[in-house]
N, C-alpha and C positions, 0 to 999 in steps of 0.2 A: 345556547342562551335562550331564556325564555321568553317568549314574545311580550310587548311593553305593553303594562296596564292600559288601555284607551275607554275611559268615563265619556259621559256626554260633559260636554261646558255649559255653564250659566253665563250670562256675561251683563252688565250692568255699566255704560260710557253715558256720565252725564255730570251735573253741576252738584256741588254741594255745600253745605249751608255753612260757608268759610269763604269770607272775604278777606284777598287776599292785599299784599301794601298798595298795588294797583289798582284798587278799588274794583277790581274784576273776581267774580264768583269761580272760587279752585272746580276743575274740572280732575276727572279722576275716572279710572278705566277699572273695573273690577270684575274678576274670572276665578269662579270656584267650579271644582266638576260636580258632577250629579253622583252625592253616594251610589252605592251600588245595596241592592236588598241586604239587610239586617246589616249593611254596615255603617257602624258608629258614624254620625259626623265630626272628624276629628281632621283638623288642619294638621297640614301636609308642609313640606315648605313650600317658603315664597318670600318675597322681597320683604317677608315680614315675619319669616319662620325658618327653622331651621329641616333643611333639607331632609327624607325620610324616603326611603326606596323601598314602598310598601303601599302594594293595592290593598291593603286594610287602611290607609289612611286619605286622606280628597285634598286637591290640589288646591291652592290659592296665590292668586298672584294681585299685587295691588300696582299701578301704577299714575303716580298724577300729570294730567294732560295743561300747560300752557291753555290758558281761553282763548290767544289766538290762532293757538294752533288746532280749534278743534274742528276736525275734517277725517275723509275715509284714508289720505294717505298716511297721517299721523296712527291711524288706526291701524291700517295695515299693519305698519313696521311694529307699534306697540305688538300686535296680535303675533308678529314675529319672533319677538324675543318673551311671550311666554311661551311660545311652542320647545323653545330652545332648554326655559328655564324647567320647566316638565319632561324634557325629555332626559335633564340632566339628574331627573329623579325617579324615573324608572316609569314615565308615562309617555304610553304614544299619543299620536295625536287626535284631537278627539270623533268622536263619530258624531256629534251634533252638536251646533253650539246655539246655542239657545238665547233671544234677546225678549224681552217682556215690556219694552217702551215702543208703542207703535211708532211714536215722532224720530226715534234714531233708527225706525229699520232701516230706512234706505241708508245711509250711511254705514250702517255693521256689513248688510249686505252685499255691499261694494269692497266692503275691507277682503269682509269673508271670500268670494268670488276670484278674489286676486289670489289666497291662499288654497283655494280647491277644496274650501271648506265649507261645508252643506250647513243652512243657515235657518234655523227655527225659528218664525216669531209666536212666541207661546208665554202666557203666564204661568206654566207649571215648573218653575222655577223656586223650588221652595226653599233650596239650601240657600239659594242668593238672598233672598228673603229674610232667613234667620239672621244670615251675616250683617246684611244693611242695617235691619234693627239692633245687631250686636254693638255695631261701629256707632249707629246715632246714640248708642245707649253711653258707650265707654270710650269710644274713639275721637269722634270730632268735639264735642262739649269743651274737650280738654286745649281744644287748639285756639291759637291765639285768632280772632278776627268770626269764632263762632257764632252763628246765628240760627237761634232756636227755631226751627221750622222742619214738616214733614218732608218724608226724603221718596219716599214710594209716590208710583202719578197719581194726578189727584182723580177721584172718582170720575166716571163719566155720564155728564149729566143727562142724556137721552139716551136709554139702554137700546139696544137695537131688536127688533119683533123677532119671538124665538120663530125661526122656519122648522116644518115637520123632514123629520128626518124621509130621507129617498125610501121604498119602497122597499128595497134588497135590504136594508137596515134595520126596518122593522119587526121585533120580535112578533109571536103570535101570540105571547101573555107576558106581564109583569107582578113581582110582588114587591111590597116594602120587606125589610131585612135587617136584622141587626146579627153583628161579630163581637165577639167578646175581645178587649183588648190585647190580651194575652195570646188569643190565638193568634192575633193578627203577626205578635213576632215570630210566630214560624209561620207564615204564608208563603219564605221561599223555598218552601221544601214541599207547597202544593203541587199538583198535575193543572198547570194551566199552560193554555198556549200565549197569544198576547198580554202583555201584562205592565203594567205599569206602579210599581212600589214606593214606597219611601221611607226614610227612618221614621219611626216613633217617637214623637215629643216625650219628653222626662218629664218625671214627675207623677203622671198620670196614674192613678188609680187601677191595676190589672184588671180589674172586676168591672172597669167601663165597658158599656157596651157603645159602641159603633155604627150608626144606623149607615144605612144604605138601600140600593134596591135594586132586584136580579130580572134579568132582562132573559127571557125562553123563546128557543127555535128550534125544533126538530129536525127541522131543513138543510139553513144556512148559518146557523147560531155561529161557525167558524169566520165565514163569510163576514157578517154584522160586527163579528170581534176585528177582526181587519179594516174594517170601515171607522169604526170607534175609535181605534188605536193611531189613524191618522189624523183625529181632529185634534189631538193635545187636547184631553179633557183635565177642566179644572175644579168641578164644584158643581153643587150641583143645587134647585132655587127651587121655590115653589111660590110660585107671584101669580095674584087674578085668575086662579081656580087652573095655570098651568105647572106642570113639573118639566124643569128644563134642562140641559146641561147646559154646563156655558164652559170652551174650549177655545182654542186658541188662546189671540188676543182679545175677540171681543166678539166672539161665534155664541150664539143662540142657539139650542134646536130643540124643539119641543119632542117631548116623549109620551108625553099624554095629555090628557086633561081629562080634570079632575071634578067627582060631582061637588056642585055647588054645596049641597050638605057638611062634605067632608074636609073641602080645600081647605079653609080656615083652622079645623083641629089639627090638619094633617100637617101643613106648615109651621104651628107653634111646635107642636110633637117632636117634629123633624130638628128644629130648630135649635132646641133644647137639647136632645139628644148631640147633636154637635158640637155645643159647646161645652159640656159637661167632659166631651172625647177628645177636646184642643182644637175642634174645627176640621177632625176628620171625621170624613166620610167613605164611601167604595159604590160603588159599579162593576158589576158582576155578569157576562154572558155565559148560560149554560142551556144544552139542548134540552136539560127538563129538569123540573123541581125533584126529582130522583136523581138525577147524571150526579154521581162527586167531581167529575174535572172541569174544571172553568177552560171557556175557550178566551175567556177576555176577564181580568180582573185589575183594575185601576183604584188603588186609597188615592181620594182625594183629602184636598187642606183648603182651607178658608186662608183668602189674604187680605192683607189690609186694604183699603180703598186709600186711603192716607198716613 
């Protein structure tokens, strides 16, 4: 028998904008896995779909949580019975699970810890992302007791100072960069080593270009890939003449700075070029502007603030 699919998890335990006969706000637990490169995002079963035993398709499981019951035991057991309902679909269990709300880490990570489940707090949760916006678009509107309001955390209103990345992380040159969109759907058949992918938004123009920017080390360029690939990077900023990454949940780290001349074109430029791509971008480590193999290559996505 062939060993069970095991994706990363997303996972998303929080309130939503449905009041329910108790005049209390429906809570609600949602867990999709992270596609895997070039695969389709295409629901899998779940409490809302019809079961499918194929790692070409991503798991989803929906469950609504009781307001008074919301705590890490109720989580636990919830977190129990999608391990159960995934595995009855041809999925192991997962190798990371991913949570994007700072205020319920402690809570997931209590759940998690009980199940021996290694616990991510990271916004690079793009597939949950799609969904919540799916569900607020088509899902909840339709329910009895809905109330129109945004579902993702609200912005955070004092961004925290990007800190320069450690010393071992630092490349010995940068350039800006652009991918043409098309190539980007065979990027998992590049030579890279770290790597972090994601499906391609539909719709989109093949002929988009992609901007991004390639980080060089002759050294330790593997090294630096290794160091990058544990911040969960998310996006990437160009504010106050700095270019930043911003990872995790709400991780800063400055990559340069940038001359006063340039910063302001360089950030409309960049800007644009984004959104014209759906809000992706990449970050790229390689030992030289000649090397074809990427030691680190991550597409990032723009997410909403609200």
């Amino acid at each position: 028998m062939n060993e069970a699919f095991a994706p990363d998890w997303e996972l998303d335990y929080y309130s939503r904008p449905i009041l329910e006969s108790d005049g209390k706000k429906r809570w609600e637990l949602l867990i999709c896995s992270t596609p895997e490169p070039g695969q389709a995002d295409q629901a899998s079963g779940s409490p809302e779909g019809t079961p499918k035993n194929s790692a070409s398709k991503s798991f989803r499981w929906v469950l609504q949580c009781p307001a008074s019951s919301v705590n890490s035991i109720w989580l636990k057991e919830a977190l129990q019975q999608a391990l159960g309902a995934a595995a009855d679909e041809g999925f192991g269990p997962p190798r990371r699970l991913r949570c994007w709300r700072g205020s319920m880490r402690t809570m997931v990570q209590r759940a998690a810890e009980g199940l021996g489940l290694e616990l991510v707090a990271s916004r690079r949760c793009y597939a949950l992302v799609s969904w919540l916006q799916e569900r607020e678009r088509d899902v909840y509107p339709l329910e009895e007791g809905y109330m129109q309001g945004p579902l993702a955390p609200p912005p955070v209103a004092l961004r925290p100072v990007a800190v320069p990345l450690p010393e071992a992380a630092r490349g010995e040159s940068w350039a800006w960069a652009t991918l043409p969109l098309a190539a980007l759907g065979e990027a998992n058949d590049w030579e890279m080593g770290f790597c972090g992918l994601v499906p391609l938004p539909e719709g989109l123009d093949p002929e988009a270009t992609v901007p991004g920017i390639r980080l060089f080390s002759s050294s330790r360029s593997l090294a630096m890939a290794g160091w990058i690939a544990g911040l969960e990077p998310v996006r990437l900023d160009i504010a106050d003449q700095q270019l930043v990454l911003e990872a995790g949940l709400d991780d800063r780290w400055l990559l340069t700075n940038l001359p006063e001349s340039e910063a302001d074109t360089a950030a409309e430029t960049f800007r644009t070029a984004r959104e014209r791509a759906g809000g992706l971008q990449f970050l790229a480590v390689q030992a030289s502007e000649e090397e074809p193999r990427f030691e680190g290559f991550w597409l990032l996505r723009d997410l909403p603030d609200a």
